[in-house]
The first five atom37 places (N, CA, C, CB, O) and aatype in JSON, in Angstrom:
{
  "aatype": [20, 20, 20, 20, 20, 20, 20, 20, 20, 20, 20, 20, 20, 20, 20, 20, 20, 20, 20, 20, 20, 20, 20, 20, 20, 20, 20, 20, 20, 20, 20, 20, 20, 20, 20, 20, 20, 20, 20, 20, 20, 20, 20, 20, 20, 20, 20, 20, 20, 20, 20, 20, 20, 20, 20, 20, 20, 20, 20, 20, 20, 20, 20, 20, 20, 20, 20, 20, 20, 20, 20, 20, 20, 20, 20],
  "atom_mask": [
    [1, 1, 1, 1, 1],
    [1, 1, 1, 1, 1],
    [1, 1, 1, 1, 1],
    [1, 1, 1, 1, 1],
    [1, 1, 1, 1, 1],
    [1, 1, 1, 1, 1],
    [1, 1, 1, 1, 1],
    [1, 1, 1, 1, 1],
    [1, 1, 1, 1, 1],
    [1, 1, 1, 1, 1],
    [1, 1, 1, 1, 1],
    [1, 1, 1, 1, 1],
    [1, 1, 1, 1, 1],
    [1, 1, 1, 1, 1],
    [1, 1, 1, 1, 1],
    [1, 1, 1, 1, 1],
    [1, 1, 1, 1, 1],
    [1, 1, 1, 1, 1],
    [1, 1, 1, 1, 1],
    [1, 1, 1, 1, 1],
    [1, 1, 1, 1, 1],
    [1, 1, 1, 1, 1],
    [1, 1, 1, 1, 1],
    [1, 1, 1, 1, 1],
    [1, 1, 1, 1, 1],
    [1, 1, 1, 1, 1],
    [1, 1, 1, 1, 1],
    [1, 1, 1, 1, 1],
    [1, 1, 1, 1, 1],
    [1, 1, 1, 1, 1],
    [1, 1, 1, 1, 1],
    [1, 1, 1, 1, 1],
    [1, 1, 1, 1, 1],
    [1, 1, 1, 1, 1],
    [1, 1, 1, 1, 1],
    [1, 1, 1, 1, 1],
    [1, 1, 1, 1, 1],
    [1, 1, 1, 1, 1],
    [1, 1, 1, 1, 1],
    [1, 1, 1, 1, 1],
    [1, 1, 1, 1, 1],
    [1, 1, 1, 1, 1],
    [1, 1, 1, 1, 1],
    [1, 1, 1, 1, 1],
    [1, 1, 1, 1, 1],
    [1, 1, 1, 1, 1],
    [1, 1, 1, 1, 1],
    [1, 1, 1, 1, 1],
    [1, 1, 1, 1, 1],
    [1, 1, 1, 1, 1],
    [1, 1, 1, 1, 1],
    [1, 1, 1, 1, 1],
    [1, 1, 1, 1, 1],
    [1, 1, 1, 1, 1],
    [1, 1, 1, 1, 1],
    [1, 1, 1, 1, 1],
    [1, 1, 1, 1, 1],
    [1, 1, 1, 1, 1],
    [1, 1, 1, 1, 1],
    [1, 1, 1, 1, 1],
    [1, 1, 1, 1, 1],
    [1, 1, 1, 1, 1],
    [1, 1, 1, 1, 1],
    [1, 1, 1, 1, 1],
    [1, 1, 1, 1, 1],
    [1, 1, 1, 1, 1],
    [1, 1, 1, 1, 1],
    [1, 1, 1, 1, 1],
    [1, 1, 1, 1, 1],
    [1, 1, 1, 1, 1],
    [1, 1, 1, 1, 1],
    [1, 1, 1, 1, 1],
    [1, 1, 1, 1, 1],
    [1, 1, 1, 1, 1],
    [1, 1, 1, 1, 1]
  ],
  "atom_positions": [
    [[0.84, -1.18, 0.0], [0.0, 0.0, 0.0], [0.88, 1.24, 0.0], [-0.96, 0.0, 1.22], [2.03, 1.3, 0.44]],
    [[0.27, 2.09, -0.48], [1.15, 3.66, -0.75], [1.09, 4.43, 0.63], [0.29, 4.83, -2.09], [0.03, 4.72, 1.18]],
    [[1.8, 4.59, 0.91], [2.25, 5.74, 1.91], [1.43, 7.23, 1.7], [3.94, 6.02, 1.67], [2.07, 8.27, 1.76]],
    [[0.29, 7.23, 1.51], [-0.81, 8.66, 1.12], [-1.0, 9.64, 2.54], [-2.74, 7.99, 0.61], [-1.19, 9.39, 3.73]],
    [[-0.88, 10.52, 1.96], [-1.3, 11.6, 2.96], [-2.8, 11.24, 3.6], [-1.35, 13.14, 2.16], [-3.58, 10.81, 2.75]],
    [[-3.39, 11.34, 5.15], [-4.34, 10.89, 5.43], [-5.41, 12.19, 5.15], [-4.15, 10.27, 6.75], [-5.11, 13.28, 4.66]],
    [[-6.61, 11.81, 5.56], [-7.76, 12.61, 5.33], [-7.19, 14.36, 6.45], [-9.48, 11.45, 6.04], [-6.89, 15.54, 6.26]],
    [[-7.42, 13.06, 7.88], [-6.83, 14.3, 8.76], [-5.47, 15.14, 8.6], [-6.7, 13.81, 10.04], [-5.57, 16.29, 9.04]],
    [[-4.23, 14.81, 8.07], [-3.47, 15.02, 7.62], [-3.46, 16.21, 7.22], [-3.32, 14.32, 7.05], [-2.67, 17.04, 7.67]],
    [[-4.83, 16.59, 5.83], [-4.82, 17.14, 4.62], [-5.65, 18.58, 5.07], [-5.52, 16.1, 3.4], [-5.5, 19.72, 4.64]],
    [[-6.7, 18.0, 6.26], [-7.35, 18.78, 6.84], [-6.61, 19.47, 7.3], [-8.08, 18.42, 7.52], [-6.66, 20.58, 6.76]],
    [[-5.59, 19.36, 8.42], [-4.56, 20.02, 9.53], [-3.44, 21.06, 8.15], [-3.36, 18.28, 10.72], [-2.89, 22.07, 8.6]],
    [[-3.27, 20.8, 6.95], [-2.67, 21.35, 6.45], [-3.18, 22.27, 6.03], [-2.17, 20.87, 5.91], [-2.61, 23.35, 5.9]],
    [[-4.74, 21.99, 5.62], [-5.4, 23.46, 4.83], [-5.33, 24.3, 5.95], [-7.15, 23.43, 4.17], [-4.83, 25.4, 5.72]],
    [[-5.95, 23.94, 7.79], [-5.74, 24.61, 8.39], [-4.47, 25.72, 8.99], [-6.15, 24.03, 8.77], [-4.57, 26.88, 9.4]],
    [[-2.7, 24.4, 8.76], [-2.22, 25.56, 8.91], [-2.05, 26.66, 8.02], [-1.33, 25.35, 9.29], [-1.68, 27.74, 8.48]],
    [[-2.29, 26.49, 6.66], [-1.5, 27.09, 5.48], [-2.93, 28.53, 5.61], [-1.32, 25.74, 3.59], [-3.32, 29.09, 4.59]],
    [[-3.33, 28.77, 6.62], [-4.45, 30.02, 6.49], [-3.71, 31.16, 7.71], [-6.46, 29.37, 7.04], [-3.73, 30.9, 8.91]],
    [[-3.19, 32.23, 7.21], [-2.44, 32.87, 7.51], [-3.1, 33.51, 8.64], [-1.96, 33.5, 6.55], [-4.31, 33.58, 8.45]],
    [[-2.66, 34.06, 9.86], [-3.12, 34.63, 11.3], [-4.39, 35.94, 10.82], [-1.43, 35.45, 12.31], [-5.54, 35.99, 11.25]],
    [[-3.73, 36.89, 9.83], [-4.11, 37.93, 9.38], [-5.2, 37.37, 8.22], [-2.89, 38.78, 8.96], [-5.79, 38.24, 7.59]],
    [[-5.48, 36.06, 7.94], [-6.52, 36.11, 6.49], [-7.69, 35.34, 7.08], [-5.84, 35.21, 4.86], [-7.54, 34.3, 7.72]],
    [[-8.92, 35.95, 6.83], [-10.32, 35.73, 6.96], [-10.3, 34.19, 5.93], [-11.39, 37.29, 6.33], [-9.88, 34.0, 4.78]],
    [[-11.04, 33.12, 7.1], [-11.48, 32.15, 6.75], [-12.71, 31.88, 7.52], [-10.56, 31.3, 6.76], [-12.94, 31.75, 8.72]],
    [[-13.6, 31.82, 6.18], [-15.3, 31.91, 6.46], [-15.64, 30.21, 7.16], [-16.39, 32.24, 4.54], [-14.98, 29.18, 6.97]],
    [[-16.69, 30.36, 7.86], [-17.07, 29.21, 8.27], [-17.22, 27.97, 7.46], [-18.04, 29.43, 8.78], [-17.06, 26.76, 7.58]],
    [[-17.57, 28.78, 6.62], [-18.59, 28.04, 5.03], [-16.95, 27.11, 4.44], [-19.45, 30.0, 3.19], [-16.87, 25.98, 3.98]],
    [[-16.17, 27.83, 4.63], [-15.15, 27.33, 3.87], [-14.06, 25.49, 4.82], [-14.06, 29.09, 3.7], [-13.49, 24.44, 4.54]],
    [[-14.47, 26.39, 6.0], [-14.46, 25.24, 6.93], [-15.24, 23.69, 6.73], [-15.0, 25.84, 8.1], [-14.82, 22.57, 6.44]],
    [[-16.5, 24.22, 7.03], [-16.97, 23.09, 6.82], [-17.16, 22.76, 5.48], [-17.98, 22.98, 7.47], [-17.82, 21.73, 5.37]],
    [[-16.8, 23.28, 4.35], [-16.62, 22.52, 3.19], [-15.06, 21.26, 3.63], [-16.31, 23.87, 1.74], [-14.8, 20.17, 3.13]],
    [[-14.59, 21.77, 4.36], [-12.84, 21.4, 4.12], [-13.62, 19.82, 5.18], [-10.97, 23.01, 5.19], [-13.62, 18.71, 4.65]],
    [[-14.18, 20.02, 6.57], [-14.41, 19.22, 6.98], [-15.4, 17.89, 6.17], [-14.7, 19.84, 7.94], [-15.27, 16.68, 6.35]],
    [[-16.15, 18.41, 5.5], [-16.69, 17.5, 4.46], [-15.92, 16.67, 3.51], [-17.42, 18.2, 3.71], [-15.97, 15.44, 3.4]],
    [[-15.13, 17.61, 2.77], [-14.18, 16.9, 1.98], [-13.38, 16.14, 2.77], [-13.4, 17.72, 1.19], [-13.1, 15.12, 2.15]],
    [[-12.91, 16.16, 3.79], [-12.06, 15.23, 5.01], [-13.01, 13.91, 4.83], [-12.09, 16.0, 6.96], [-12.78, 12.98, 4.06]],
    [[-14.39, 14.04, 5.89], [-14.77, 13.19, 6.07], [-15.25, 12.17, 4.14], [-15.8, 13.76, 7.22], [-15.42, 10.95, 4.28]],
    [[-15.36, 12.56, 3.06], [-15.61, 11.97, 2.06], [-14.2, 11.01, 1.86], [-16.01, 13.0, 0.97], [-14.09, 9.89, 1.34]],
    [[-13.02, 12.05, 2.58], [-11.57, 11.11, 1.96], [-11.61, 10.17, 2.99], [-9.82, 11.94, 1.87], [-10.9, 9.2, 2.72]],
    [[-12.14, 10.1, 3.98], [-11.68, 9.12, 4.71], [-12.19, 8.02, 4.74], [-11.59, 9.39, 5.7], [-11.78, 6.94, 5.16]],
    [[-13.42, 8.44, 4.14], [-14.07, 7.34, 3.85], [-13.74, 6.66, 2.56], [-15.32, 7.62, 3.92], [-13.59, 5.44, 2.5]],
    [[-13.65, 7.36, 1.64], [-12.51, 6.08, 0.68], [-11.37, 5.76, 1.12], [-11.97, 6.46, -0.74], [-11.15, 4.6, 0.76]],
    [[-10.29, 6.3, 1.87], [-9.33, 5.67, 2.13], [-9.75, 4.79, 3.37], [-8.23, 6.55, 2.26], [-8.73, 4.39, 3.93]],
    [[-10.89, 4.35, 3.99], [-10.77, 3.2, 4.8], [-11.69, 2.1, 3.67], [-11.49, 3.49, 6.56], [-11.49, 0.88, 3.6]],
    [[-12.45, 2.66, 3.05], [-13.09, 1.53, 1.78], [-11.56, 1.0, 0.95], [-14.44, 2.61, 0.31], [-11.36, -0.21, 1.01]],
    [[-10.69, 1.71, 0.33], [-9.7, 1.05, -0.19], [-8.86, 0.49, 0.94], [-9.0, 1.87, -1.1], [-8.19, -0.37, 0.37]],
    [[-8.5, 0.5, 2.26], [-7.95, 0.09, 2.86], [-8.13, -1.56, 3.17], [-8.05, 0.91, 3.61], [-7.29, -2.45, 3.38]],
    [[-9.86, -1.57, 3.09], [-10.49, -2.85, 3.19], [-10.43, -3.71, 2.16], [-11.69, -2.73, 3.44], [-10.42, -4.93, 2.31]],
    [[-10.37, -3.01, 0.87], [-10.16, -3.62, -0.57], [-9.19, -4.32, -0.77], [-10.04, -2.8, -1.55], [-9.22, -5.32, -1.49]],
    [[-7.94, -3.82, -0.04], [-6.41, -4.12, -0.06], [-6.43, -5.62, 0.7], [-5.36, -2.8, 0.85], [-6.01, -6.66, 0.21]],
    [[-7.06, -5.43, 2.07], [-6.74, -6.67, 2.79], [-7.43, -7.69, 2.46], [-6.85, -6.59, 4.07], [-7.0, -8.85, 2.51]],
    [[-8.7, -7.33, 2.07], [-9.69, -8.24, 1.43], [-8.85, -9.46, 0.28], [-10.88, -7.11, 0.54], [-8.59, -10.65, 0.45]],
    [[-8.55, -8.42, -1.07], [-7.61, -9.04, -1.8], [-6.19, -9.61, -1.25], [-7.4, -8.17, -2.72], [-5.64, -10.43, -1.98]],
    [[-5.6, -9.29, -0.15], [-4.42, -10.04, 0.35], [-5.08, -11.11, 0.97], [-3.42, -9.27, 1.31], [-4.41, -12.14, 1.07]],
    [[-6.06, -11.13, 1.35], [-6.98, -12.38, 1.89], [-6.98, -13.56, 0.86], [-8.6, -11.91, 2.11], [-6.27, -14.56, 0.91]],
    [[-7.83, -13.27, 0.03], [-8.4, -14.24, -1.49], [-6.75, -14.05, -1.79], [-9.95, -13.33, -3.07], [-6.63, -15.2, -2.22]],
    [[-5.76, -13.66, -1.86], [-4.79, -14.18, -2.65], [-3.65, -15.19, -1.64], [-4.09, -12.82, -3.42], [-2.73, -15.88, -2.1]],
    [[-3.97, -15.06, -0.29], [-3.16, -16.43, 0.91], [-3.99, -17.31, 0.25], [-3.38, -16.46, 3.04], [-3.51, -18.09, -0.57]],
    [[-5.46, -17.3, 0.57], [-6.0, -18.26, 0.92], [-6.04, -19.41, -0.74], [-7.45, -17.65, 1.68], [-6.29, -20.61, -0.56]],
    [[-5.78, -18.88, -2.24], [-5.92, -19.65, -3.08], [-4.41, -19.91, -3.37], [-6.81, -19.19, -4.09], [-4.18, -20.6, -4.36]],
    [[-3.26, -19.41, -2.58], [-2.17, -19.91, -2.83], [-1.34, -20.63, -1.17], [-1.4, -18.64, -3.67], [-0.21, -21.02, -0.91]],
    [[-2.46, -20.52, -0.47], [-2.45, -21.89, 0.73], [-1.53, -21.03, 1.89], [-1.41, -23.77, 0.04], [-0.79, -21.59, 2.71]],
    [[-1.72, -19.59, 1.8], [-0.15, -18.96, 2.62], [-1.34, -18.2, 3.7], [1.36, -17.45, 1.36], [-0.94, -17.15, 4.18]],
    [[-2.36, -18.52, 4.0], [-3.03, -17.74, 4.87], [-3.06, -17.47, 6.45], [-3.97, -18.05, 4.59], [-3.9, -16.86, 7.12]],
    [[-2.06, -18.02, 6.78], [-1.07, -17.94, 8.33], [0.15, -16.73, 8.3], [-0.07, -19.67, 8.59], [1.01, -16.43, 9.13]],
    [[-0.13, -16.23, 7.09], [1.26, -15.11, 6.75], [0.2, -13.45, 7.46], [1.84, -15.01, 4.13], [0.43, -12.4, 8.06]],
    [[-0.82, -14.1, 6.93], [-1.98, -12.61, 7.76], [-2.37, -12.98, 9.18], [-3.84, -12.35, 6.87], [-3.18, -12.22, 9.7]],
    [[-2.12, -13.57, 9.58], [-2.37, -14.38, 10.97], [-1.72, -13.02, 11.71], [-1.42, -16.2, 11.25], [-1.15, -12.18, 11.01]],
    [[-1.82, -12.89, 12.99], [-1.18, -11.61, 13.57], [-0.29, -12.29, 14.02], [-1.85, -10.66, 14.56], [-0.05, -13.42, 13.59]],
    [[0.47, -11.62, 15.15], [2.35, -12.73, 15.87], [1.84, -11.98, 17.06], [4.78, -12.26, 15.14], [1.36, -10.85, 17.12]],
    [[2.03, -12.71, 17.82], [1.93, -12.59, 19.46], [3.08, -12.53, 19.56], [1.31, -13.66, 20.41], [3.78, -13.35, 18.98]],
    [[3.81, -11.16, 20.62], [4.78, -11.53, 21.43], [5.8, -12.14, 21.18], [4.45, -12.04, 22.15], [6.79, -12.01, 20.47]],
    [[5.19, -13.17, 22.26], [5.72, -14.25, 22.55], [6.09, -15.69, 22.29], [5.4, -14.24, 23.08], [6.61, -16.64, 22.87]],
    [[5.36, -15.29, 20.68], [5.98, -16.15, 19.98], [6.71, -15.5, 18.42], [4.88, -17.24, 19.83], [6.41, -15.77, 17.26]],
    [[7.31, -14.98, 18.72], [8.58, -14.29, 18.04], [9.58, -15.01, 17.92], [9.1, -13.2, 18.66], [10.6, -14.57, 17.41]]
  ]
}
């Protein structure tokens, strides 16, 4: 998977890049918060897509203990 800038990420940047001295309307806010919440929601739908397909591709080539999580303690 790609290393992508996150939703919140993108949000926190429009916020800092708005200068002390420059008028930012509410309206413009909650557009930014909208567009956040739309990205995040595809990037957790493709997130699911990804594992889904690493799923179907252990399980028809028999490696499906490789997604298994590792405890600890057995390292």
């Amino acid at each position: 998977m790609s290393n992508k800038q996150s939703s919140i990420e993108w949000l926190q940047d429009k916020l800092n890049n708005v200068k002390p001295t420059q008028f930012c309307s509410i309206e413009t806010i909650k557009k930014w918060v909208e567009q956040t919440k739309e990205m995040h929601k595809q990037q957790e739908y493709e997130t699911k897509a990804f594992w889904f397909g690493r799923g179907i591709l252990a399980h028809t080539k028999n490696r499906i203990n490789e997604l298994k999580p590792i405890r600890n303690n057995e390292q």
